[in-house]
C-alpha positions in Angstrom: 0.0 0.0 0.0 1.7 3.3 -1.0 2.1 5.6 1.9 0.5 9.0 2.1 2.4 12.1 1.5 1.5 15.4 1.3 1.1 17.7 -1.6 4.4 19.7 -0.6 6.0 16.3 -1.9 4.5 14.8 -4.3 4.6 17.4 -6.5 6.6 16.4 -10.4 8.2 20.0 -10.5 9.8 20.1 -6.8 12.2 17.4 -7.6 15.7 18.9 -6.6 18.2 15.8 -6.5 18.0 12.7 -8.0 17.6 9.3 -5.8 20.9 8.6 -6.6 22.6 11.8 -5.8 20.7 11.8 -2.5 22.2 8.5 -1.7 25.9 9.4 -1.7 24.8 12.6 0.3 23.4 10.3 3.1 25.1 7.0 2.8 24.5 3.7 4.1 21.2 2.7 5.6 19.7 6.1 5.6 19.8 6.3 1.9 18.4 2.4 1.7 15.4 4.4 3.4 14.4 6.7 0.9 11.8 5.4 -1.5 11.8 8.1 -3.5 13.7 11.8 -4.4 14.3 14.6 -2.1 11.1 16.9 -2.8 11.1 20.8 -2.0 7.9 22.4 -2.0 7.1 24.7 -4.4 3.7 24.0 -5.6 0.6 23.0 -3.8 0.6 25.9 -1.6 -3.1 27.2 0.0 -3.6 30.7 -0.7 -2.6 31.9 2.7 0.6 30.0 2.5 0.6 31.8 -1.2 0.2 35.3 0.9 2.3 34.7 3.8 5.7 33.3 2.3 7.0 30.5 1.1 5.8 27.0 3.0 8.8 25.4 4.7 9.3 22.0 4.3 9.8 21.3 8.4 6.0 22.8 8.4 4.9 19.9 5.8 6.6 17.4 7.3 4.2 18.5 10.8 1.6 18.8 9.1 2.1 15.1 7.8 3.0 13.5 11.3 -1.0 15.1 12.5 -2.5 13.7 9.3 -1.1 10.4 10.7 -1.6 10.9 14.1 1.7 10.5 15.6 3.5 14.0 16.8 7.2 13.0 16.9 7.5 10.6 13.8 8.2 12.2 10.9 7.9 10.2 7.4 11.1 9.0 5.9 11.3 11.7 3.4 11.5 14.5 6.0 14.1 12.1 8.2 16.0 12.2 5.2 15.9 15.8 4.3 16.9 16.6 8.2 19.8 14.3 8.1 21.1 16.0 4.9 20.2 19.4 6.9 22.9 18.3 9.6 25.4 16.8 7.1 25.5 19.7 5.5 26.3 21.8 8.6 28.8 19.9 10.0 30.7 19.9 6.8 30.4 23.8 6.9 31.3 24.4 10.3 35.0 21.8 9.6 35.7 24.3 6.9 38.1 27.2 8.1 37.5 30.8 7.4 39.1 30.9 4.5 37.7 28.3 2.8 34.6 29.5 3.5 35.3 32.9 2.3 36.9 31.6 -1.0 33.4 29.9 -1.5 31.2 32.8 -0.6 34.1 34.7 -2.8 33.4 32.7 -5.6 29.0 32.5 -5.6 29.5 36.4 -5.6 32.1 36.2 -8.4 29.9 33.9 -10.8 26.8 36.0 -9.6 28.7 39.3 -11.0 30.1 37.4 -14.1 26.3 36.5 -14.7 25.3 39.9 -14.5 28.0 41.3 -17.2 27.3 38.6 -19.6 23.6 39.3 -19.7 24.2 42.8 -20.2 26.2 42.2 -23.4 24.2 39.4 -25.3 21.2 41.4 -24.1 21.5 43.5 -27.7 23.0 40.8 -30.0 19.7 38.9 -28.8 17.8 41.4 -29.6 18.6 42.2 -32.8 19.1 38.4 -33.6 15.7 38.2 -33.1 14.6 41.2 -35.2 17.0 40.1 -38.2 14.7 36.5 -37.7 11.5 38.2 -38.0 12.6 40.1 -41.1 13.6 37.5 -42.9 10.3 35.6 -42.0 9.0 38.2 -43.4 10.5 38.2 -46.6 9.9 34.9 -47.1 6.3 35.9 -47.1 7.0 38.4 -50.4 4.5 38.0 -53.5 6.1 35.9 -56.2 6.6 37.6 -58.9 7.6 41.0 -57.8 11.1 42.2 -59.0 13.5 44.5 -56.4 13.7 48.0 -57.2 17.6 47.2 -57.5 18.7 43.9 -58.3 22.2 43.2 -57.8 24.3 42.6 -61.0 27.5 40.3 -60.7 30.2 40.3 -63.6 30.7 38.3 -65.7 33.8 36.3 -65.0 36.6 37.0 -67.8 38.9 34.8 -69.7 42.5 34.4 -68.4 43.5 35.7 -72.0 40.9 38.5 -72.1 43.9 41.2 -70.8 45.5 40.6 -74.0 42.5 42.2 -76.2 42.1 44.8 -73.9 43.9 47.9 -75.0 42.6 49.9 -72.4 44.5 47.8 -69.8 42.0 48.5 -66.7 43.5 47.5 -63.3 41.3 45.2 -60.6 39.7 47.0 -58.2 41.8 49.1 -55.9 42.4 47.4 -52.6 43.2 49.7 -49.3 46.5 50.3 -48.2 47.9 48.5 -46.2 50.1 49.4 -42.9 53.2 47.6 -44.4 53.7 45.8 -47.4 56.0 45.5 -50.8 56.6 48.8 -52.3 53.6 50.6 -54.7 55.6 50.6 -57.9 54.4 47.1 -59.5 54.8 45.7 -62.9 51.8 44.3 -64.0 51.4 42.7 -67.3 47.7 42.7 -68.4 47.8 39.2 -68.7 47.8 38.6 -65.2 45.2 41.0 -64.5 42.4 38.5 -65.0 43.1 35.8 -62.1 41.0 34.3 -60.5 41.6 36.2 -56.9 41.2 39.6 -58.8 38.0 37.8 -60.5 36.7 36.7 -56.9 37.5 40.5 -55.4 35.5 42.3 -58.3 32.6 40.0 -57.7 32.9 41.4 -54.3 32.7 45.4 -55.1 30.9 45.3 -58.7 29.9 49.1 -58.2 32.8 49.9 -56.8 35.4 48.4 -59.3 33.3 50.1 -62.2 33.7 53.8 -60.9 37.9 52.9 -59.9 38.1 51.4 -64.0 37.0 55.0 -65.2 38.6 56.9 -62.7 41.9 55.0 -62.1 45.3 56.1 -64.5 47.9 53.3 -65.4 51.3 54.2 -67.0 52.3 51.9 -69.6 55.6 50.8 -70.7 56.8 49.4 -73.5 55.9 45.8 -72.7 52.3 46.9 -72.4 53.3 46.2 -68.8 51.3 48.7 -65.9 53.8 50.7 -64.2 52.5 52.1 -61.6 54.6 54.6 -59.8 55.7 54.6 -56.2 56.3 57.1 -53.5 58.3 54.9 -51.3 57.4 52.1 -48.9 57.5 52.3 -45.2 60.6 51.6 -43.1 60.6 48.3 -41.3 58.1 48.0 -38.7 57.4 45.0 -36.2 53.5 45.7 -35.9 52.1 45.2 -39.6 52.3 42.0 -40.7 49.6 42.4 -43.8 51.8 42.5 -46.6 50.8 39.8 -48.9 49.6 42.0 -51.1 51.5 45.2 -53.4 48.8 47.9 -52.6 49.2 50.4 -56.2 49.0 53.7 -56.5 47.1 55.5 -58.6 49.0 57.4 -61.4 48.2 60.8 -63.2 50.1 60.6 -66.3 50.2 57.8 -68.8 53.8 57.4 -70.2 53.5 56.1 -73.9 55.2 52.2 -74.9 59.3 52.7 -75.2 59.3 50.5 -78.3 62.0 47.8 -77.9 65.1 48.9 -80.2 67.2 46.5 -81.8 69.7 45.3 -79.5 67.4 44.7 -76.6 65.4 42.1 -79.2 68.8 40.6 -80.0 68.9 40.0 -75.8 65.7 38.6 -76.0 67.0 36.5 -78.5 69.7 35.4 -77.0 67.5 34.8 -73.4 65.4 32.5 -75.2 68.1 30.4 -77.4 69.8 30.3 -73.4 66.3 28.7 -72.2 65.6 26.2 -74.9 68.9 24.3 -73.7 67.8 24.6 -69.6 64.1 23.5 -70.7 65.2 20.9 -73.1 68.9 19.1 -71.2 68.3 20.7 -67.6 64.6 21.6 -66.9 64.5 22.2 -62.8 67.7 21.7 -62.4 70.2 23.9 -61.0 72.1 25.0 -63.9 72.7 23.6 -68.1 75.6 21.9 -69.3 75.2 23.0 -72.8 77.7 21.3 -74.6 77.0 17.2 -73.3 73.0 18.4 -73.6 72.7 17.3 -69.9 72.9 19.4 -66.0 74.8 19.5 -63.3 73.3 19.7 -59.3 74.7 22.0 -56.8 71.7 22.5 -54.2 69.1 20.7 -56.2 66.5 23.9 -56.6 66.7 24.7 -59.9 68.9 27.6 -59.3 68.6 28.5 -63.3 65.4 29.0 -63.3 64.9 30.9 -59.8 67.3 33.2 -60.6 65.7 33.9 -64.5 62.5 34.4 -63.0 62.1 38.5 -63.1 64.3 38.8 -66.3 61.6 36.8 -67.9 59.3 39.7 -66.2 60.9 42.6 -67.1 61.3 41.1 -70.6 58.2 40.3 -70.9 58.8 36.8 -71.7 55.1 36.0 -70.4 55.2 32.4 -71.9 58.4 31.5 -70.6 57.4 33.0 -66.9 54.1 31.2 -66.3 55.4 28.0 -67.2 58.5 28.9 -64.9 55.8 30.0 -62.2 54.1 26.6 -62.7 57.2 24.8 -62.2 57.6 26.7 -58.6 54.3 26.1 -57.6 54.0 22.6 -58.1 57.9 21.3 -57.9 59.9 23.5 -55.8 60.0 21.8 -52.6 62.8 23.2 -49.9 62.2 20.1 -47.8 65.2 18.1 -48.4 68.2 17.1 -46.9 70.6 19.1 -48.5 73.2 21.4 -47.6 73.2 24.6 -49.0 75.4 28.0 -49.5 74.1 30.7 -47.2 75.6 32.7 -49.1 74.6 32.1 -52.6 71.2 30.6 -51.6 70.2 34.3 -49.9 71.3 36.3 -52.8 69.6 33.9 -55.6 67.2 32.1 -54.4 65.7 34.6 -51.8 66.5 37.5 -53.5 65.2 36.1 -56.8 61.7 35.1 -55.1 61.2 38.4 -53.2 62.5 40.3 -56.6 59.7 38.3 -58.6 57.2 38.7 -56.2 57.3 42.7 -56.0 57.5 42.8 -60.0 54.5 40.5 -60.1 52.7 40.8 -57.2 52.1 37.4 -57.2 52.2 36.0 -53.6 53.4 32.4 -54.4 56.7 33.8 -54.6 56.6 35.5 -51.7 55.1 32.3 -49.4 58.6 30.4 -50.8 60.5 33.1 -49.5 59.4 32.9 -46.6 59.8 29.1 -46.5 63.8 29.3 -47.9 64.4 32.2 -45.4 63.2 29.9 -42.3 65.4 27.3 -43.3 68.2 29.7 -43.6 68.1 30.9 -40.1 69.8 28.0 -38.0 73.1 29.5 -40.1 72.9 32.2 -36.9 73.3 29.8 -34.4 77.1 30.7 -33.6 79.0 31.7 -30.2 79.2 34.7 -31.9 76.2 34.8 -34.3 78.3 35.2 -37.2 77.3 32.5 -39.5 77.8 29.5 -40.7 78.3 29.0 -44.4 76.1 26.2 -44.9 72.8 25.4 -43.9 71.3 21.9 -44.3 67.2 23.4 -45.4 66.0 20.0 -44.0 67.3 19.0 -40.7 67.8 22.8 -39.7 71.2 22.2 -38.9 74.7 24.6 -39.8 77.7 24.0 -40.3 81.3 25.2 -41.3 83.5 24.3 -44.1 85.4 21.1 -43.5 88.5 22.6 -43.3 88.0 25.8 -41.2 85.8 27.0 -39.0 86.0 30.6 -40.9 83.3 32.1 -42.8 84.2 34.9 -45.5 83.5 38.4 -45.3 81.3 38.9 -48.2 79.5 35.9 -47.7 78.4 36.7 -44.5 77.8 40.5 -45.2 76.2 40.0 -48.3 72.9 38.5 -47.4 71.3 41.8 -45.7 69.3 43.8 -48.2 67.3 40.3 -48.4 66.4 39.3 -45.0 66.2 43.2 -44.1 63.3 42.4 -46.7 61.7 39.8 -45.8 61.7 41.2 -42.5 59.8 44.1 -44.1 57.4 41.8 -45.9 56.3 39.4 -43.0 56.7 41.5 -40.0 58.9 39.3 -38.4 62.3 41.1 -37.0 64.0 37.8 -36.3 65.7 37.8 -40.2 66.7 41.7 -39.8 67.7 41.1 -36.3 70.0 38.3 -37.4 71.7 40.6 -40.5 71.8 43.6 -38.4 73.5 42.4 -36.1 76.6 40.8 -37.8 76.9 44.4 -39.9 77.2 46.2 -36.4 79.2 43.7 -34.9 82.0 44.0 -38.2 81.5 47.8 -37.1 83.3 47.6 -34.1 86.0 45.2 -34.9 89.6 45.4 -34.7 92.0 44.2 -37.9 90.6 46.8 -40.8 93.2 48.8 -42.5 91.6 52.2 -42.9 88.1 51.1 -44.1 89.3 47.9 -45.9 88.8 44.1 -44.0 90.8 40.9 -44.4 89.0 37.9 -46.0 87.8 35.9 -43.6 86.3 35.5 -40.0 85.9 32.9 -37.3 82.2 31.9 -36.3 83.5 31.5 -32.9 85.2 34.1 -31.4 84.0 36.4 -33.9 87.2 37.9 -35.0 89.0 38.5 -38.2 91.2 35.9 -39.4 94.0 36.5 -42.0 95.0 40.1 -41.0 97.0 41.4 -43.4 95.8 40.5 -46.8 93.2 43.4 -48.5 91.2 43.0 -51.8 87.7 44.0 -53.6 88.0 40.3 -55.3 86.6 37.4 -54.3 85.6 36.5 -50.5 85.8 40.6 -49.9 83.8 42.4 -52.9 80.5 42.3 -52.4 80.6 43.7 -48.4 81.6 46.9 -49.6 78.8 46.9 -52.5 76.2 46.1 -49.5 77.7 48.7 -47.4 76.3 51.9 -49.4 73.0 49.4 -50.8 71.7 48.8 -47.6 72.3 52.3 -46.5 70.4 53.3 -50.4 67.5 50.5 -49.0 66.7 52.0 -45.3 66.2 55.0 -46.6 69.8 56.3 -46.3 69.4 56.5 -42.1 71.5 53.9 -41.3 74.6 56.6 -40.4 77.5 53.9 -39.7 76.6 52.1 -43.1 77.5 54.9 -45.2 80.2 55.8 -42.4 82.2 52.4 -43.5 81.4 52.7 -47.0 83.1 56.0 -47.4 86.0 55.0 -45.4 86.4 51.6 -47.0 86.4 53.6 -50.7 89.3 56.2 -49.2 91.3 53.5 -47.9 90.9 51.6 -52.0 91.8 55.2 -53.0 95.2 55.3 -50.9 96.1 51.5 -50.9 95.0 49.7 -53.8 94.9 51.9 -57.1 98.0 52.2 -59.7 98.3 53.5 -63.2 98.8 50.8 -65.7 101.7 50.9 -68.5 100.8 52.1 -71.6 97.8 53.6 -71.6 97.6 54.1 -67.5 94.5 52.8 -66.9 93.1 53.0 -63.2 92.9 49.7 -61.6 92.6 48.5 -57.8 94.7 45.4 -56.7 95.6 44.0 -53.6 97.5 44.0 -50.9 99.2 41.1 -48.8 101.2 42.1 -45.6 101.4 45.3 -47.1 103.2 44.2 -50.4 101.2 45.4 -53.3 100.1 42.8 -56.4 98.8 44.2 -59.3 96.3 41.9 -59.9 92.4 42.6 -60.1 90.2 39.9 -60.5 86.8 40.5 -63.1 84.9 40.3 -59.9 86.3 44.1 -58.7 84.1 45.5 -62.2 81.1 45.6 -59.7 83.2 49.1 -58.5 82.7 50.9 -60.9 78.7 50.9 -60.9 78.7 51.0 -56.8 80.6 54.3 -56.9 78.3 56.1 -59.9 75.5 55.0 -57.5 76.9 56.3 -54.8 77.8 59.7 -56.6 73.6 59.4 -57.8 73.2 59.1 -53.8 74.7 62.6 -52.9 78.4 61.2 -52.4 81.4 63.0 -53.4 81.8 63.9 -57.1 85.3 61.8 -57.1 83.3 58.9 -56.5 81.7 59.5 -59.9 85.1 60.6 -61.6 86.8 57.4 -60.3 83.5 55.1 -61.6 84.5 56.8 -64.9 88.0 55.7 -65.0 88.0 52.1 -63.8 84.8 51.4 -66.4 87.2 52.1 -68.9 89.8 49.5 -67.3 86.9 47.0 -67.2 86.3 47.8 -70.9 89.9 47.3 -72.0 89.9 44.0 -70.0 88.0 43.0 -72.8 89.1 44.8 -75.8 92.9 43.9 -75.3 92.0 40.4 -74.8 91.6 38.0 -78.7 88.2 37.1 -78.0 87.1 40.2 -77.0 85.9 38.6 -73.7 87.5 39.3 -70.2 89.5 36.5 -68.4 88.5 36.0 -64.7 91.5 37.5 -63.3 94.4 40.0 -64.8 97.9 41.2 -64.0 98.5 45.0 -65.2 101.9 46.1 -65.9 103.1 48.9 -64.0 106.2 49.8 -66.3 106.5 50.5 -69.6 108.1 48.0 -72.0 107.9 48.2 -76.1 105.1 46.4 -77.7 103.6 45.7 -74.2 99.9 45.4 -73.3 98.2 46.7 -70.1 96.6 43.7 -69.7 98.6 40.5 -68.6 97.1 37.0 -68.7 98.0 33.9 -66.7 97.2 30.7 -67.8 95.5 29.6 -65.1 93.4 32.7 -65.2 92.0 33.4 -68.5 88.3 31.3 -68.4 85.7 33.3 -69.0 82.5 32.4 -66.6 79.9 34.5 -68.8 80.2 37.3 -65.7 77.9 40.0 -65.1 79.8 43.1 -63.5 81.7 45.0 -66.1 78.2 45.5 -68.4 76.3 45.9 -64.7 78.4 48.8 -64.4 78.3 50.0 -67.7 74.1 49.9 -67.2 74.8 52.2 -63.9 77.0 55.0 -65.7 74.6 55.0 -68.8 71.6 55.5 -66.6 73.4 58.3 -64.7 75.2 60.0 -67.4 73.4 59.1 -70.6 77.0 58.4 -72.6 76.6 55.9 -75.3 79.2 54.7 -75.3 78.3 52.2 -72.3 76.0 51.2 -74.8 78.2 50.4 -77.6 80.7 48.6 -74.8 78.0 46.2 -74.2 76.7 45.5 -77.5 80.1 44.5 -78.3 80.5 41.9 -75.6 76.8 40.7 -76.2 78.4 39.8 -79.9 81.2 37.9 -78.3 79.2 36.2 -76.7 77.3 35.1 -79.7 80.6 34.5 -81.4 82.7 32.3 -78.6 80.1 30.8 -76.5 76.9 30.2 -78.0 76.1 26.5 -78.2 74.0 25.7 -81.3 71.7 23.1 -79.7 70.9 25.7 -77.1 72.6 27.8 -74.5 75.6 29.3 -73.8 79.0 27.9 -72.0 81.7 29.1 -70.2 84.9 29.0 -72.2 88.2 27.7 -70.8 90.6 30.0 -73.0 89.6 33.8 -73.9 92.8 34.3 -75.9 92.4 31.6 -78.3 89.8 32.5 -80.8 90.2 29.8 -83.0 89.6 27.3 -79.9 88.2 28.6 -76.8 87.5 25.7 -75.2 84.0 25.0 -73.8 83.6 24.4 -70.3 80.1 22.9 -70.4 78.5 24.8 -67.9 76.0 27.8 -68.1 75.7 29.7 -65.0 72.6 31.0 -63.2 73.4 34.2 -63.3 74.2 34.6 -67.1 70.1 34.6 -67.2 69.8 36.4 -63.8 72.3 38.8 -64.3 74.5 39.3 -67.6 71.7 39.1 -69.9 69.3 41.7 -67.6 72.1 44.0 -67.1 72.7 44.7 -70.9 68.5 44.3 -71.5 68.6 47.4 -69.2 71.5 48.6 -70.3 70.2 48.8 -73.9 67.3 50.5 -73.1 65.7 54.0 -73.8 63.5 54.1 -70.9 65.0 55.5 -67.7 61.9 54.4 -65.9 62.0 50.9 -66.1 63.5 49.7 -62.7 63.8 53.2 -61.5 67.1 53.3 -59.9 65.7 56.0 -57.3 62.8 53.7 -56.4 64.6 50.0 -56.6 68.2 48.8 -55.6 69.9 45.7 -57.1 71.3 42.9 -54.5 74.5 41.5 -55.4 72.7 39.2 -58.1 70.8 41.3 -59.9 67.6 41.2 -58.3 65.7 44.4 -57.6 64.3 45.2 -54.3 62.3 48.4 -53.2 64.1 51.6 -51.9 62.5 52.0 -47.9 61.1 55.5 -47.8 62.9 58.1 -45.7 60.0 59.4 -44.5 
């Protein structure tokens, strides 16, 4: 027979805790004696119970005991809630003060928390709910009816629809970002149409149709969109949206530079160069021309990296996409290799940031990142100067076999890149890394005023080698990145320029002689302070490095001096049988009958297909408009063609420049005869001063152009 209990606790909705949670709370027999929940009333209340309060349950559990005539026995359900009363209590009154005012601390905290949180959803409900009702009520629209303003959405274009569009209309103008690569980009119109530019003008319809009719472009001769920059913004740490170029609009159009003949015969000679690489040595780091097969050196397809934005600034649009296509679906840094530091910075980074400013397409710049990641274990050092080889892999770095030295160039040669990609991604760790090794050569001890020895230790951090001074090989290039980097930041970086001028005065009072006849300037070297008058091909780079620095607001003798050792890098060549420089020469320094200037060793006169005599011819024709730079160059691009050129495709370094009859082939084309020679005399041959603006772009050490930081 079930037993009686009262309203108070029988009704469904007072159930507090379940049977089972009540039986933990009570334990043992006490929880055997509870045939059903724990019951509060809430419900069932008479009207003057309604009025007067709440109904306890002590005064239900009475009022039960009457009903069954006995006073002082209460039903099990009441014993139960007053032995969970006193359990209750005791366990309060064993907790100390503080653990009872941690408790209370933390009701009132959840209490206030509740507060807040209903305060701000309170709106968002609210219009939640409205935005629900309107669009229950649009559902509810007559059939039929047409809005007052439908919305239109292009029509997507064609990939090749650029190409038939004279009027060369640019996407829709994004905003400007904080950061980011600099506003002068190179656009082709057949890139204009991708499918990211196709997505964004779906986007803004309207607002893409006023920016096409409002919105200037200026054209250059490759029916490329120049579009002209006022200087990008100065490294900063906080912006790190700079995947995209963000243009600027222009006012003028400039009209298409037609290309003149000897720029097509470059183009012609670019494109017999790339048969052979696609044909014997297609994603492979560089051709050997003359066996019609490759050779490895990193395994990245150096060749083609490094060719990537002279096929740009060509215009060689076939020849780029399916060099783009190759990057995006082969190059893969992954691999258990070791690399150069060195040379991988300056080609492979440089060439992918270069690319990816010209084109603005951010593939480019997502591999930079990648290669300049793997590059950075080279900084783990005692001293942090680096290592010279990297393995892109396992993230390890390491020295040379043989010595634990790295060379000067190498290691101050790699900043205008990093400093870059710094720029680019926001992160400081690549500019930190650079920065620091230029201000820690700053301070060091061994320079002979301005110039430094050849070499320095990765562990203590010192020079090694005192004694022995050149601008050849293993020194060269830390003197060209010297006044660059200083050109790059935005010409604020004070003790740059401060050992770029002294490293030029101490070249002016140690290392140049006259020559015998014709006392030509040239800069040798110096060993424990015995002068040599050699001067290796490499020391051609001068010349252009000093007109630049003259361009800069340097010291006219800088420009007068740029002048005088082009014309040594010239007769390099022109007193030589092919026409073509060796890699190194001896000048005579007295005159003797029927003598040249120019001395050749036989160990010495290979020709590599090198880039810096006509890269410093392209520098003094920009900045003084003499043609004669011109007619230089067109001269060497013909012996080229004469002594090098492979029929099958190509071009290959020669083992003997004095033998015209028999040069002897080396069988190797390298990268930076596409990356460098051949772009230099492009440029050099051309009649529009705008195209890689020399006040808006500097040149890393191979060839790649990089954006000028503004000053302001």
């Amino acid at each position: 027979m079930p037993s009686e209990v009262p309203q108070c606790l029988s009704s469904p909705s007072s159930v507090f805790t379940s049977k089972a949670a009540q039986g933990q709370a009570l334990g043992g027999a006490q929880s055997r004696e509870v045939a059903s929940p724990v019951l509060f009333p809430f419900r069932g209340r008479s009207a003057e119970q309604r009025a007067g309060g709440s109904l306890s349950l002590d005064s239900c559990c009475g009022a039960l005991a009457r009903r069954r005539g006995n006073e002082t026995e209460n039903p099990p359900a009441c014993r139960a809630h007053e032995n969970l009363d006193m359990f209750l209590f005791k366990k309060w009154k064993q907790l100390s003060r503080l653990q009872r005012n941690v408790i209370l601390f933390l009701f009132a905290f959840l209490a206030v928390c509740a507060v807040i949180t209903y305060a701000n959803m309170a709106e968002p409900w609210k219009s939640l709910n409205s935005r629900s009702s309107e669009e229950q009520n649009s559902d509810l629209e007559v059939p039929g009816l047409k809005p007052a303003n439908q919305a239109v959405l292009p029509i997507p274009q064609k990939a090749d629809a650029g190409l038939r569009d004279t009027s060369l209309q640019k996407p829709p103008k994004q905003p400007p970002a904080r950061r980011g690569p600099p506003n002068l980009q190179i656009r082709p119109p057949w890139r204009q149409n991708s499918q990211e530019g196709a997505a964004e003008s779906q986007g803004e319809p309207d607002q893409a149709n006023k920016e096409h009719k409002t919105e200037k472009s200026v054209i250059s001769w490759r029916g490329a969109v120049i579009e002209p920059e006022q200087g990008t913004e100065l490294p900063s740490n906080k912006g790190k949206d700079a995947d995209k170029p963000s243009p600027l609009e222009s006012e003028d159009v400039k009209e298409p530079v037609p290309l003149n003949e000897r720029q097509v015969a470059v183009i012609e000679a670019f494109r017999h160069a790339w048969k052979g690489y696609k044909e014997f040595a297609w994603g492979h780091d560089e051709l050997k021309p003359i066996s019609k097969s490759f050779s490895e050196w990193f395994g990245l397809g150096l060749t083609l990296i490094d060719a990537l934005d002279t096929m740009w600034i060509m215009g060689l649009k076939e020849e780029f996409e399916e060099a783009r296509r190759w990057v995006a679906t082969e190059l893969n840094f992954d691999k258990n290799v070791d690399v150069n530091l060195f040379e991988s910075a300056i080609r492979i980074l440089g060439g992918l940031l270069s690319t990816y400013h010209l084109s603005g397409d951010s593939l480019f710049l997502e591999k930079a990142k990648d290669i300049g990641n793997r590059l950075m274990p080279a900084f783990n050092t005692p001293s942090k100067i680096p290592f010279s080889d990297v393995n892109i892999g396992r993230g390890t770095a390491h020295p040379p076999r043989w010595t634990s030295d790295s060379t000067v160039a190498e290691v101050t040669s790699i900043q205008l890149e990093f400093r870059e990609l710094s720029r680019l991604t926001g992160d400081p760790k690549f500019q930190d890394a650079v920065d620091g090794v230029m201000k820690h050569v700053h301070t060091l001890a061994g320079k002979n005023d301005g110039l430094v020895p050849m070499f320095i230790n990765t562990n203590s951090g010192q020079f090694t080698h005192l004694g022995v001074y050149t601008l050849g090989a293993r020194a060269d290039s830390y003197y060209e990145y010297l006044l660059k980097q200083w050109i790059q930041g935005g010409k604020r970086e004070n003790e740059l320029l401060e050992d770029y001028v002294k490293g030029i005065e101490g070249v002016k009072r140690h290392l140049l002689r006259k020559s015998q006849p014709k006392r030509l300037t040239f800069v040798g070297e110096l060993a424990h302070s015995r002068f040599s008058a050699k001067m290796d091909h490499l020391v051609c780079f001068l010349p252009g490095a000093l007109a630049l620095g003259a361009h800069n607001g340097l010291p006219a003798d800088h420009m007068t001096l740029a002048l005088e050792l082009a014309e040594t890098c010239y007769q390099m060549y022109a007193q030589v049988e092919t026409g073509l420089s060796p890699e190194i020469v001896h000048f005579n320094m007295h005159a003797q009958k029927n003598q040249k200037d120019v001395e050749i060793k036989a160990a010495d006169r290979h020709n590599l297909l090198r880039p810096e005599t006509v890269e410093s011819f392209f520098y003094l024709y920009r900045f003084t408009g003499d043609k004669k730079y011109q007619d230089w160059g067109w001269e060497i691009l013909q012996n080229f063609n004469k002594y090098t050129w492979v029929p099958t495709g190509g071009y290959t370094s020669i083992n003997n420049v004095q033998n015209p009859s028999s040069p002897e082939p080396r069988d190797k084309m390298e990268s930076f005869f596409l990356g460098e020679t051949l772009k230099y005399l492009f440029l050099l041959f051309s009649d529009d001063m705008d195209l890689i603006n020399l006040d808006k772009y500097v040149f890393n050490t191979e060839a790649h152009p990089l954006p000028i930081w503004s000053s302001a």
